[in-house]
C-alpha positions in Angstrom: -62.8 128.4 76.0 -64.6 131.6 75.7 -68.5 130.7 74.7 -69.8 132.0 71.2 -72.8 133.6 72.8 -76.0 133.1 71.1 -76.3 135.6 68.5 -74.9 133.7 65.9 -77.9 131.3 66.3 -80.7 133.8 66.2 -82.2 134.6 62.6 -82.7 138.2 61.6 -86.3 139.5 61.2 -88.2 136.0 63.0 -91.3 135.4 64.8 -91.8 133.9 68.3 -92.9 130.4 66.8 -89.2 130.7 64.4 -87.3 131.9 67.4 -88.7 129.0 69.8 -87.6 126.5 67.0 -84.4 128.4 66.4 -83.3 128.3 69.9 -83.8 124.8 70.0 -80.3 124.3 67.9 -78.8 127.0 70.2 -74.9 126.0 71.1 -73.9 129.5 72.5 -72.8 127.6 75.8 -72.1 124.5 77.4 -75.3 124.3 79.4 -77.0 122.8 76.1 -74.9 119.2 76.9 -76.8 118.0 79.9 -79.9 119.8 79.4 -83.1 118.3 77.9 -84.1 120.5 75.6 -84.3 124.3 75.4 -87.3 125.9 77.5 -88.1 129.1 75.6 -90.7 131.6 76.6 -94.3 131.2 76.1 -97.2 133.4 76.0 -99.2 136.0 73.4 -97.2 137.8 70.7 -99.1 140.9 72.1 -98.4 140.7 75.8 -97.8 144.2 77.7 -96.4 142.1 80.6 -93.1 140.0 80.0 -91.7 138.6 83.1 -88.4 136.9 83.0 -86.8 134.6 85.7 -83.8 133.1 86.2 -83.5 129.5 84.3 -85.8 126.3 83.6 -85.8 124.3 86.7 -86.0 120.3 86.5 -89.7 120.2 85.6 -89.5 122.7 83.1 -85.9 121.2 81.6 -88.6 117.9 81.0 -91.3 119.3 80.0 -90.6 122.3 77.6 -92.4 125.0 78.8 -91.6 127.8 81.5 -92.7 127.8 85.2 -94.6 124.7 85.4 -93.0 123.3 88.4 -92.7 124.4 92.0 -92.6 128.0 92.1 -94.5 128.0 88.6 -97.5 126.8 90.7 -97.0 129.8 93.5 -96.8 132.0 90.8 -99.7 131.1 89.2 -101.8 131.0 93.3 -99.6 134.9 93.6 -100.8 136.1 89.9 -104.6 134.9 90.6 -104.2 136.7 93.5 -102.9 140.0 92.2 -105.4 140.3 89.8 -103.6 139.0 86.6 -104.2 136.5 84.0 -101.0 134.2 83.5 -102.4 133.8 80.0 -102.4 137.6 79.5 -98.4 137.7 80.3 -95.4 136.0 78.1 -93.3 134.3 80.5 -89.7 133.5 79.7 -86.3 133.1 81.0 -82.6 134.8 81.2 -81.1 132.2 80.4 -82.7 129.2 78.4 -81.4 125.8 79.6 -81.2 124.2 83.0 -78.4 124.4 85.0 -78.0 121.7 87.4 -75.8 119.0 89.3 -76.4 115.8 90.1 -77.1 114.7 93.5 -77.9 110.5 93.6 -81.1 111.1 91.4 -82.0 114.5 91.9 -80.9 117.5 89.5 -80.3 120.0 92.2 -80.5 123.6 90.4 -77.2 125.8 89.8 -77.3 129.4 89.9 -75.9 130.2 85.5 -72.8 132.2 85.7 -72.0 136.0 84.1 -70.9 134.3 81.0 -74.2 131.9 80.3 -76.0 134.9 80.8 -74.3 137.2 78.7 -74.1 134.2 76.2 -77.7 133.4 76.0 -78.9 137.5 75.7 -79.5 137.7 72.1 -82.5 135.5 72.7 -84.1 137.9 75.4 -82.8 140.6 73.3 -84.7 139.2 70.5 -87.7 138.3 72.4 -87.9 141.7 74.5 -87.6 143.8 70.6 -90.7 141.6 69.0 -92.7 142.0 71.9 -92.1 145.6 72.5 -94.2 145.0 76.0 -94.8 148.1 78.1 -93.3 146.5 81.6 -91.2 143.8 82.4 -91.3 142.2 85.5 -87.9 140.6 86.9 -88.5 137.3 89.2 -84.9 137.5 90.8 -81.5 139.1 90.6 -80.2 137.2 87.6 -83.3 138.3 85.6 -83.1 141.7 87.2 -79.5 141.9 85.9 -79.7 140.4 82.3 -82.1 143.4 82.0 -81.4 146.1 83.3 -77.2 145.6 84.3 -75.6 143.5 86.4 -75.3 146.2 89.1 -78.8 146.0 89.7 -79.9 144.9 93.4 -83.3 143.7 94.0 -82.5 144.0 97.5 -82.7 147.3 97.3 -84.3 147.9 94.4 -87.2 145.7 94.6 -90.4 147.2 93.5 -89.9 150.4 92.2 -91.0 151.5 88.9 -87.4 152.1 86.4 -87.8 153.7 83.1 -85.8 152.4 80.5 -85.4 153.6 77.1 -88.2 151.1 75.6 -89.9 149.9 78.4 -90.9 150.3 81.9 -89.2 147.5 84.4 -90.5 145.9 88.2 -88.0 143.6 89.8 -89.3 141.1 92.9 -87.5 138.2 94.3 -88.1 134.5 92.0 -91.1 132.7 93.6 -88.2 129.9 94.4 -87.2 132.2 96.7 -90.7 132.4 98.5 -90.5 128.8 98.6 -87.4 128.9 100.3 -88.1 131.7 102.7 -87.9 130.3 106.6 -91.4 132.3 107.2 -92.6 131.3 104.0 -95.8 132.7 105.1 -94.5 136.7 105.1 -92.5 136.3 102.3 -95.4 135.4 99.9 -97.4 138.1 101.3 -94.6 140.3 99.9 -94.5 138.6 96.3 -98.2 139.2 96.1 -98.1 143.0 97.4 -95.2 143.0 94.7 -97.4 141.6 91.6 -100.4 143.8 93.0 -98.3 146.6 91.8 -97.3 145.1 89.0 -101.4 144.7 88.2 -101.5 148.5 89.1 -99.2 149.6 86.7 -101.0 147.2 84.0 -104.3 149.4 85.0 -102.9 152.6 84.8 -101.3 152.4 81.4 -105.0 150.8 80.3 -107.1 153.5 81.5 -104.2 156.4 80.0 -104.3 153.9 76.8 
């Protein structure tokens, strides 16, 4: 069965704070049955910065809040590092609940499919149009492709600056990805150089603004 997508379950003209408690009730998939709750972005209503991952992972499908597991942590070491305040930036997600199967225990993280991310895009949508940031930073393909198409590559199109129509965006890999890099070393070397241009394109548009 084809899913309803989420529009139907985001109200017209609402804040953050009625948008977080809106998506709460969200049924525009399946992925809302075996997920905790719904992990909806978090940060200032007047961040410049969005960056948007993937999906909630197992911490943050417990918790409620985005990036506070595993690679939440190395991006929070890569940020410091870079140069930027995490509380400065609204962190959120392309899709809103966790994906997962079940290994013994363990929740073991599955990639969302086209459809649960063409499903859950009214809330980015929604998110992206209060905000109205300046740049927004994609951790990963699937973020990369909910916004800016799902021909976008981050192999090859990882760090460079695309202009879109309302804002500017940067796409690097998802710090999961550092995590699971065999020289784990090099590959967060790279994250960082990435964010350090993120933090360079922060400063320019401050000292233009």
């Amino acid at each position: 069965m084809k899913a309803p997508g989420a529009a139907e379950f985001v109200p017209d003209g609402a804040d953050l704070a009625t948008l977080q408690e809106a998506s709460c009730g969200c049924r525009g998939c399946d992925l809302y049955r075996d997920a905790t709750q719904t992990v909806f972005g978090e940060g200032p209503d007047n961040a410049t910065v969005v960056m948007v991952g993937e999906q909630p992972g197992d911490q943050e499908d417990r918790q409620g809040h985005p990036f506070v597991g595993p690679a939440g942590h190395l991006l929070d070491r890569a940020l410091d590092e870079a140069g930027i305040d995490r509380a400065t930036v609204y962190l959120t997600n392309a899709v809103k609940h966790f994906k997962f199967v079940e290994r013994g225990k363990r929740r073991i993280h599955k990639q969302p499919g086209r459809t649960e991310i063409v499903a859950c895009s009214a809330w980015l949508t929604a998110e992206l149009s209060l905000l109205r940031p300046e740049l927004v930073v994609c951790l990963g393909a699937i973020a990369a492709q909910a916004v800016v198409g799902p021909s976008f590559k981050v192999s090859q199109q990882r760090g460079q600056v695309i202009s879109m129509a309302d804002y500017r965006v940067i796409a690097t890999v998802h710090p999961s990805a550092v995590l699971r890099a065999p020289d784990r070393t090099e590959a967060y070397a790279q994250f960082v150089a990435d964010l350090r241009q993120v933090s360079a394109e922060m400063g320019k548009r401050a000292s233009s603004g």
